[in-house]
N, C-alpha and C positions, 0 to 999 in steps of 0.2 A: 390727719385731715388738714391739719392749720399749713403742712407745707407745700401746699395747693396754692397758697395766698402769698404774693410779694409782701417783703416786710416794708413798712412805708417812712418815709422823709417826710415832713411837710410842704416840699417840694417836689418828691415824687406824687403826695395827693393832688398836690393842687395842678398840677399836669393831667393827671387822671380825670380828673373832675372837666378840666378844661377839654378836652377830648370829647366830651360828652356835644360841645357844641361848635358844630365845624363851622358856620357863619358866623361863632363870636355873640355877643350880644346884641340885638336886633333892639330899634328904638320905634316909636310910633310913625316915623319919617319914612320906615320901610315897608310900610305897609301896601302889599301890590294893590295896585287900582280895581276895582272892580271890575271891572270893561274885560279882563283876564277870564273872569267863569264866560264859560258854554253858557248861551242863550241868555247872559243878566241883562245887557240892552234890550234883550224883546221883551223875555218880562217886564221891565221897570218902564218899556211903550205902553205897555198892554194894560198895567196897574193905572197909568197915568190917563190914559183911555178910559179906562172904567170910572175914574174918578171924574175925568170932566161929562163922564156922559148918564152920570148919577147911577150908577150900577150899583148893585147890592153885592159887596163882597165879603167871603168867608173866611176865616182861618183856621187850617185845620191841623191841632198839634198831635201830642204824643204824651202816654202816660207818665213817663220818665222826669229826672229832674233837666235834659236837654228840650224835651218835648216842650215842656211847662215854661222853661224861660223866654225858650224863641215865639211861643203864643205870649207870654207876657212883653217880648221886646214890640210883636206888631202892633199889638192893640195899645199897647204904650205910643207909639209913633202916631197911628190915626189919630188915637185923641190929640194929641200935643198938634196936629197940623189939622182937625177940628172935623176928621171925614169918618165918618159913623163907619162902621164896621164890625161884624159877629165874629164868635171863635167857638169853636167847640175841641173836647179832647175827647177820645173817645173813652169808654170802660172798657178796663182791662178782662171783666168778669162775661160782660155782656155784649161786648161790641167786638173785643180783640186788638188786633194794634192797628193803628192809624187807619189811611182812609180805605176802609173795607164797604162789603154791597151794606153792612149793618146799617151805616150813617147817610147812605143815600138819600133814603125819606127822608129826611130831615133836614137836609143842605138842597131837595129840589129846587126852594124858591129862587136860590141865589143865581146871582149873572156868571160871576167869576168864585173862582177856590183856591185858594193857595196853601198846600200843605208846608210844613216846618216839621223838619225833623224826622220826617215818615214819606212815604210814596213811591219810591221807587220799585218795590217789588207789587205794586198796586195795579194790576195787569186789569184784573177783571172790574175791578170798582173804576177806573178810568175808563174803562167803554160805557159803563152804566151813566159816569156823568156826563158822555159825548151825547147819551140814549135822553137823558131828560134835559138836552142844553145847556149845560153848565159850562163856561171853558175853563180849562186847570191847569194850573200852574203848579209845579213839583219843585221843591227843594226839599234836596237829604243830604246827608252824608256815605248814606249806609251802601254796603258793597253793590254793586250792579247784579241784575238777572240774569238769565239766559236771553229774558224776553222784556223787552223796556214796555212801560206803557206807553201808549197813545194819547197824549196830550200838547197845547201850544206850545209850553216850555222847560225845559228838564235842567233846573240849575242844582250841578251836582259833580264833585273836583274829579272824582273818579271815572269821567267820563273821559275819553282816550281822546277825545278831539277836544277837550279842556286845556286851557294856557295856562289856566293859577295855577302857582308854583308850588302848592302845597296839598297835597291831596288828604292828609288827618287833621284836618279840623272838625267841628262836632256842628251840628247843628242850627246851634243859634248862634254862633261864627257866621254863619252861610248868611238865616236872617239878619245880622248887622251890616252884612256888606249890603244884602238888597236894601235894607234901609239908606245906608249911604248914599247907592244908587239912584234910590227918589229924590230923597235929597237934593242930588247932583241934577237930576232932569227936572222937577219943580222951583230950582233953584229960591233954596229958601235959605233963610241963617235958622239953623242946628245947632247947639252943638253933641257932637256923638257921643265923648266921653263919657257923661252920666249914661250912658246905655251900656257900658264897656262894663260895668257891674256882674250884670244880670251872666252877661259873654264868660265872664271869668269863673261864676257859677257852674255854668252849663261843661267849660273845657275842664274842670278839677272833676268835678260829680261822674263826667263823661272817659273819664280815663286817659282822656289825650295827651299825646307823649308832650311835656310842658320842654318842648325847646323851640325854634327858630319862632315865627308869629306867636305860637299859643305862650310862650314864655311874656314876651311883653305884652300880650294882651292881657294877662293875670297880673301882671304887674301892673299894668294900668287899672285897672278892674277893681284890684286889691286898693289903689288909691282912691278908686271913687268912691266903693262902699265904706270906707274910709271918712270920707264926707258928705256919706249920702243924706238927704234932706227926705228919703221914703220912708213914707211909716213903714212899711213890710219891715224895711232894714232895721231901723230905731228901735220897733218893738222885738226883734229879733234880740239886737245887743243888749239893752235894755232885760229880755228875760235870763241870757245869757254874762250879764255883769262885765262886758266887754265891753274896754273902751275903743280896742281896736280891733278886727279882724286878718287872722291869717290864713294862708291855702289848707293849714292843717286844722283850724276850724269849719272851715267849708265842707273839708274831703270826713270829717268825722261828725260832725255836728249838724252844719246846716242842709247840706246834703239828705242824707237821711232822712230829715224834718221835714222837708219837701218832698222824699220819695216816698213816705209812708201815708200821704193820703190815696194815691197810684195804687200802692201795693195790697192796703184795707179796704179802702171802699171805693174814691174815686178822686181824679188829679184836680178835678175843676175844685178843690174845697184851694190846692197849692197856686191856683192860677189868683182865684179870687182875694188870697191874703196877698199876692206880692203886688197885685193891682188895688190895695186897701188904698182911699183917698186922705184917711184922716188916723189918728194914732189909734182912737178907740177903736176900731172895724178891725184895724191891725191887730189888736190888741186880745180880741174876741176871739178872731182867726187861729192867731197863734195857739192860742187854747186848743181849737179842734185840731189841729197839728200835733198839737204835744200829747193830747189825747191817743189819734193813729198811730203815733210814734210808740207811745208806751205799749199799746196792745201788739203794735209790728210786734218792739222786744221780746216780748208774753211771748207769744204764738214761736218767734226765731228762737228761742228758747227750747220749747217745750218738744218743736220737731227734731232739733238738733241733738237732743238727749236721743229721742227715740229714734233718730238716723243715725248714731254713733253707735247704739247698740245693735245695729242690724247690719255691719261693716265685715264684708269679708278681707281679713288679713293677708288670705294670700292673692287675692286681685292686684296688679299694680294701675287698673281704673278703676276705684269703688261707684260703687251703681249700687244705689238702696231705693226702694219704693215704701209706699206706706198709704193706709186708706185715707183717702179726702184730705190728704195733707194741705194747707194752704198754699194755691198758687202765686201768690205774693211772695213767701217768703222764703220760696225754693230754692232761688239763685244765693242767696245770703247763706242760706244754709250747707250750701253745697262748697261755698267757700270757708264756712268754719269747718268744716268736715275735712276739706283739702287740707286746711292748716294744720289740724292735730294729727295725721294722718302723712303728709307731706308726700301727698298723692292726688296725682285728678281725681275730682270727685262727679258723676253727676247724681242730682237725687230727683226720684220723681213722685211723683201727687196719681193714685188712682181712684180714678170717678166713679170706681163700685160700677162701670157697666161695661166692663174688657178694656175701657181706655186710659194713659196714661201720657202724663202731660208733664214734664219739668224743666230745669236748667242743669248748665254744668258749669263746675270752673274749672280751670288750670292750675297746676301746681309747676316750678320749676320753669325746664327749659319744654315742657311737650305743647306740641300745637294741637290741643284737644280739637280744633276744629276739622283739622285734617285726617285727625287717628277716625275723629266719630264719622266722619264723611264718606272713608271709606267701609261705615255697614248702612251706608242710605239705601240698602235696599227693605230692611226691616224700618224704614221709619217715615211717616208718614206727614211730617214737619221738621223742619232742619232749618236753623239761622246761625248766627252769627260770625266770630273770630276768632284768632289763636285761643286766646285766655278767657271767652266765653262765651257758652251756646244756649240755645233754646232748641227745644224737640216735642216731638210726640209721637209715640207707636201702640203698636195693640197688644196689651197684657201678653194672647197667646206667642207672639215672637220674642217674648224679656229675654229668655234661657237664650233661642240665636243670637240674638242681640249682643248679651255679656262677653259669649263666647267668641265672637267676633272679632270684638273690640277688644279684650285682652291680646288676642291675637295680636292684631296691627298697630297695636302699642308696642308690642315686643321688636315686630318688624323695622319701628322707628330707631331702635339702637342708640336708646336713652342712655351715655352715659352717667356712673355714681361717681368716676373719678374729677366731674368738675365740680364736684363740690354746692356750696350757694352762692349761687352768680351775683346776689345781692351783698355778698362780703366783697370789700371793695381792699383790703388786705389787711397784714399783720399791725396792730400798732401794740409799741410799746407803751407805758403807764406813766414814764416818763415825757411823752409829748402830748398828754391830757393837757392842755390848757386852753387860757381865753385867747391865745392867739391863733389856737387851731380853731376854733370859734369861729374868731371875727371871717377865718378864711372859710370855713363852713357856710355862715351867711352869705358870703357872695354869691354862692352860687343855688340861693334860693330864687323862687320858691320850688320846694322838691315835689314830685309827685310822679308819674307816669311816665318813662321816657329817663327822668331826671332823679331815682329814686334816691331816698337818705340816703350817705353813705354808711351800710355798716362795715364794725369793723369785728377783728378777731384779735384776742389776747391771751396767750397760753404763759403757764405755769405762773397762775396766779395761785395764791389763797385764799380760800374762803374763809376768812375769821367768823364773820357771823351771819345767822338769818334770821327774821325775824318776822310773821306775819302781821299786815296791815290790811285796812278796809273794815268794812260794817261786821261782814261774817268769814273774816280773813283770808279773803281771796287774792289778796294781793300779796305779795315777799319786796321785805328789804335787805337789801345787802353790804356786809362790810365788805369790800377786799383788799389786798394787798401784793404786788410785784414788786421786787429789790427796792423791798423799803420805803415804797408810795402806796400812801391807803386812797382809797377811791370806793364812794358810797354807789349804792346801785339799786333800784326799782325793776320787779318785772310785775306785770296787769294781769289777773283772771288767770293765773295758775293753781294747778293742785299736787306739783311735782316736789319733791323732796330731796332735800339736796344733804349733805353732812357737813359739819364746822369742822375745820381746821383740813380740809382736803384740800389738793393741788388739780386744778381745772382751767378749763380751756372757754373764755367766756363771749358770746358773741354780742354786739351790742351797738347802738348809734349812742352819740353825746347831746347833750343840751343842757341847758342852764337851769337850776334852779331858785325862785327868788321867792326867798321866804323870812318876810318878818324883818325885809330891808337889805337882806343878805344873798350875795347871789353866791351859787356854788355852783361846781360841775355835778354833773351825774350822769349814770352810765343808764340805758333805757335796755335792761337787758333781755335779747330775744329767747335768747338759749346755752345752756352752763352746757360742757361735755364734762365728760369723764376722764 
């Protein structure tokens, strides 16, 4: 398997690595003008309009942690330039995603609306708010309809008569430029950076591939929360014992903590703590967060046991159902299932009345979007991307369904011979060190687009293992290649490995600093035989 993988130089990685970004490193200077989106001049008229002419306006986000930020970046701005302004998010349980006929009653009274994050596939809630007077303004990121709605203005990069140069940015990217945008038409002193926080959130949590703009806006981002002066932040690091924040704590940590009010009960608990005014409110918040977080876990837990055990082995798309599963925690589940699996998974939730409702994710190189796209005729809801969807069909078509989609999996002509596209090549144990490091950091922060680089190292030894954690869910490892030991970690395994074996180990580096001491260590993903 290993000789799939160039064996690497620290010059051949660092070429590797460099390839990843064809403009080079982008600085804040590069940042395109706003004036580039489709319709942001009409909107940022239209805003500016409603404000001098005392209009009641709405913001209307999205349960997600992009949804949640870009409603936290507006109503941050109103206040800070002192113009009153509502927000709602809708429920996920009750309402659905963004602006649907659900939220109509209850956004009648307003002048104007301005979605973040949601609206574009908003076909029939867009005429409802033409029907009770509302005018609305749409900003999303998310892929285009067949059938656009009907409203004043559609600021969204995916649009074919769009000039911005960058069409995968996320959501509250999109609200930071229209912020810029008033800005620029109010002409007032800003400044934007302390907002580039919230942005850098929204691009890790939201998967955006971190290179050309989204790379320096995390980087800027990463600086501001860095010195942020918000309690939401303070009490975060503060519960968290950090004095600094990185992408890998956002993409593992705070992420999460934000999506799991969305996923349990409802986002407006995530909107209200990052808009906390003073440390105790923050502080309070945090609690309910950490609360939904912990039940998420519970609940992601308890499905995934009972989704692992209902896996057909010979599907190469697993498809499991289960009664009243939680719709929250489907998507998460479907990707721990992909992972042990190392296979698309989707899992679904049935409501005990013929309906089923869940997510998918991707494994590898498959475009699950495209394989499940072609059985839209058994499904009755269908969104999103390569690496992950949403759906829903009716119990009676599951059996067409599977049958299907194994199918047009097959017809993709998955190769097994490329191996893990995430091994980035062979390294030897001999150029472990802090100088592959320092060159490692440069090309953070890693995440989407930009992944860690892993590596692969054969004919090592395994001297030792040893388990670690509360109820020894975790392994340590000694090993050993021509005579360089190299200690190693891998997280939430139950796999068994034998001492003194010659194996083939996969694994990224990092530092470890313990008790004043830094060492290397191997993060390892997976030992072969």
């Amino acid at each position: 398997m290993s000789d799939i993988y160039p064996k690497l130089t620290l010059t051949h990685l660092e070429n590797l690595l460099k390839s990843r970004f064809k403009e080079g490193f982008l600085s804040l200077r590069d940042l395109p003008h706003p004036s580039l989106f489709k319709d942001m001049e009409k909107a940022t008229q239209r805003i500016v309009k409603a404000m001098q002419e005392n209009e009641k306006i709405i913001i209307i986000g999205d349960y997600d942690v992009d949804g949640v930020t870009s409603t936290t970046l507006m109503k941050r701005f109103f206040e800070e330039i002192d113009y009153p302004v509502e927000w709602i998010i809708p429920n996920r349980f009750t309402d659905g995603y963004g602006l649907s006929a659900h939220i109509i009653p209850r956004i009648k009274d307003f002048d104007l609306a301005v979605t973040v994050d949601n609206g574009i596939s908003a076909v029939y809630a867009a005429k409802l708010c033409k029907e009770v007077g509302i005018e609305l303004i749409i900003t999303d990121h998310h892929l285009l309809s067949q059938e656009m709605p009907e409203c004043f203005a559609i600021i969204n990069p995916k649009q074919e008569t769009c000039t911005f140069p960058y069409d995968d940015v996320c959501g509250a990217q999109i609200a930071w430029y229209l912020i810029a945008s008033l800005k620029n038409a109010l002409q007032i002193h800003l400044n934007l950076l302390p907002y580039m926080e919230l942005v850098a959130i929204a691009i890790i949590a939201d998967m955006m591939p971190l290179l050309h703009i989204n790379r320096m806006m995390v980087e800027a981002g990463l600086q501001a929360l860095n010195k942020s002066d918000k309690p939401a932040i303070k009490a975060f690091m503060e519960h968290s014992q950090k004095e600094t924040l990185s992408a890998e704590d956002i993409g593992f940590f705070l992420a999460p903590l934000l999506n799991s009010a969305g996923r349990m009960d409802d986002a407006t608990y995530s909107v209200a703590f990052l808009l906390s005014s003073n440390i105790y409110d923050a502080r309070v918040r945090l609690e309910k967060l950490l609360a939904f977080n912990a039940l998420r876990k519970a609940t992601e837990q308890e499905i995934t046991a009972k989704a692992l055990a209902k896996v057909n082995p010979e599907h190469k798309v697993i498809v499991v159902e289960g009664e009243e599963w939680h719709e929250g925690v489907v998507g998460i589940v479907a990707a721990r299932v992909a992972r042990v699996h190392e296979k698309p998974c989707i899992v679904l939730s049935n409501d005990g009345k013929g309906g089923l409702k869940g997510s998918g994710r991707s494994y590898g190189g498959c475009n699950l979007f495209r394989v499940t796209h072609s059985c839209k005729e058994y499904l009755e809801k269908f969104g999103g991307h390569h690496a992950a969807i949403g759906l829903s069909l009716a119990q009676m078509h599951l059996e067409a369904f599977e049958t299907q989609l194994q199918e047009a999996y097959k017809k993709e002509e998955h190769s097994q011979e490329n191996g893990d596209s995430q091994i980035i090549g062979e390294l030897q144990f001999s150029l472990l060190s802090f100088e592959l490091i320092a060159l490692l950091k440069r090309f953070e922060p890693y995440g989407q687009g930009n992944q860690v680089p892993k590596f692969i190292s054969k004919n090592v030894q395994l001297l030792d293992v040893q388990t670690m954690g509360k109820e020894g869910e975790h392994l340590r490892f000694s090993f050993e290649q021509d005579g360089i030991a190299m200690q190693g970690v891998q997280f939430k395994t139950d796999q068994k490995y034998e001492h003194g074996s010659t194996v083939s180990v996969v694994y990224s580096v990092n530092e470890n600093h313990f008790r004043g001491n830094v060492t290397l260590q191997l993060m390892v993903d997976k030992i072969l035989g």
